[in-house]
C-alpha positions as CSV (number, residue, x, y, z in Angstrom):
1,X,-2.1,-45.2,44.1
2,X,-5.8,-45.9,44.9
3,X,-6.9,-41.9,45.3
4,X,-5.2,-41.4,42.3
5,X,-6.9,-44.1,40.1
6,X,-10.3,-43.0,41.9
7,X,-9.4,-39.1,40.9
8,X,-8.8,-40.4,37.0
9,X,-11.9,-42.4,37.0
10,X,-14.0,-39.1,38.1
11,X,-12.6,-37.3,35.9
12,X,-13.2,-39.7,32.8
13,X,-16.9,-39.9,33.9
14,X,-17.3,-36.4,34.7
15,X,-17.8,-35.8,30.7
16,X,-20.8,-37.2,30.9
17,X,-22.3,-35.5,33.5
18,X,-23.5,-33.0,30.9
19,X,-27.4,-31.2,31.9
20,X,-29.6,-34.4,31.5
21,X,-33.1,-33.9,29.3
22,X,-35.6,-34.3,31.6
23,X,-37.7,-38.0,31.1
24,X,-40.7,-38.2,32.1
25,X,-42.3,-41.9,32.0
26,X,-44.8,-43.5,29.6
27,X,-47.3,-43.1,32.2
28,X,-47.2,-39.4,33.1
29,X,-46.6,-38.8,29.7
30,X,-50.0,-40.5,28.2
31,X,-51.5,-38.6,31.9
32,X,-50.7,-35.1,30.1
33,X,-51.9,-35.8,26.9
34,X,-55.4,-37.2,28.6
35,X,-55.4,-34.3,30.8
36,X,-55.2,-31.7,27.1
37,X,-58.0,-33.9,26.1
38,X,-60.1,-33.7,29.0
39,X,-59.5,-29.9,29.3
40,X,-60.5,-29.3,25.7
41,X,-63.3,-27.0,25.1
42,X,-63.5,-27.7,21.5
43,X,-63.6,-31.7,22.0
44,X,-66.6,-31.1,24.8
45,X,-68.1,-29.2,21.9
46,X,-67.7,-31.7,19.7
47,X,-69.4,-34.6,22.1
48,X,-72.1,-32.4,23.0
49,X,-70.9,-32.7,26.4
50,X,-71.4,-36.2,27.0
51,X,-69.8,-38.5,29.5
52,X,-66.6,-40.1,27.8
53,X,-66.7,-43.5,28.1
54,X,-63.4,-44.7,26.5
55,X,-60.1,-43.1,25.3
56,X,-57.3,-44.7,23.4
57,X,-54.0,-43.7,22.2
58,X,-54.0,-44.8,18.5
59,X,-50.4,-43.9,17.0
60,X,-49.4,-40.7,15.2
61,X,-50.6,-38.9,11.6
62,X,-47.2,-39.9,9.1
63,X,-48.1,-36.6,7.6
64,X,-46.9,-34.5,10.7
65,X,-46.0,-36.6,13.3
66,X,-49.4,-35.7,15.4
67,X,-50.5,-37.9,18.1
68,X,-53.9,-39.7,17.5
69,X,-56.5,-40.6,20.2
70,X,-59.6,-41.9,19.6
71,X,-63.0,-41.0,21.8
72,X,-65.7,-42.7,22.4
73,X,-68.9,-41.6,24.3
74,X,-72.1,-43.8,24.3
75,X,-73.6,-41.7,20.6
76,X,-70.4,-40.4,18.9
77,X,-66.6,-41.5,17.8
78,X,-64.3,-39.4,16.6
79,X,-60.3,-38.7,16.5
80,X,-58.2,-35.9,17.9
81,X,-54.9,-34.9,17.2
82,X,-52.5,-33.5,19.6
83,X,-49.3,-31.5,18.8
84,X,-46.4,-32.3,20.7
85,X,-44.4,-29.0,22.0
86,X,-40.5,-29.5,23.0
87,X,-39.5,-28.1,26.3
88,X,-37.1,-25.4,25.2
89,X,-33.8,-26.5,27.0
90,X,-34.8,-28.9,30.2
91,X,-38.2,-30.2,30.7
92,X,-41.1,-32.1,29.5
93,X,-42.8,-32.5,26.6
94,X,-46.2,-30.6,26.6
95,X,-49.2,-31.1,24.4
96,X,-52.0,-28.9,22.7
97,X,-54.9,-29.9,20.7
98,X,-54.1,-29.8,17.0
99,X,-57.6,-30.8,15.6
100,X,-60.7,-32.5,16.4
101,X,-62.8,-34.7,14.3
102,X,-66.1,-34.6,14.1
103,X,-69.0,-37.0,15.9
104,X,-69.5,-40.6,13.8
């Protein structure tokens, strides 16, 4: 009676075993977005190449949804915006620069 209940439990819970989306944590996912940023030529441009000296996630634009970080470098503050990009089927999220403010 025991293989039997084990065979109708596996094949209750096999339903579920459906293609999983892959998740990536909070911290690789915020390492992806800082490593768009950092590979940027149009934000280098926009700090005249200066060292960064902080980088902060500061929530999303209502209008689209576009993720907002703020740079600093010792002259100049401004905001980019990043645009999230689905994985199509299984995979991670990946990022692109949407726009770049301008030095403050």
């Amino acid at each position: 009676m025991k293989p039997a209940l084990g065979l109708a439990f596996a094949l209750a819970t096999s339903c579920f075993a459906l293609p999983a989306q892959a998740a990536v944590s909070g911290f690789y996912d915020s390492a992806a977005q800082v490593e768009v940023l950092m590979q940027s030529g149009a934000l280098a441009d926009a700090v005249r190449q200066l060292p960064i000296r902080e980088l902060t996630r500061a929530g999303q634009r209502r209008s689209d949804g576009a993720l907002r970080w703020r740079v600093r470098t010792e002259r100049c503050k401004l905001v980019v915006y990043l645009e999230a990009i689905p994985p199509q089927g299984v995979g991670r999220t990946r990022y692109a620069v949407k726009e770049v403010g301008s030095c403050r």
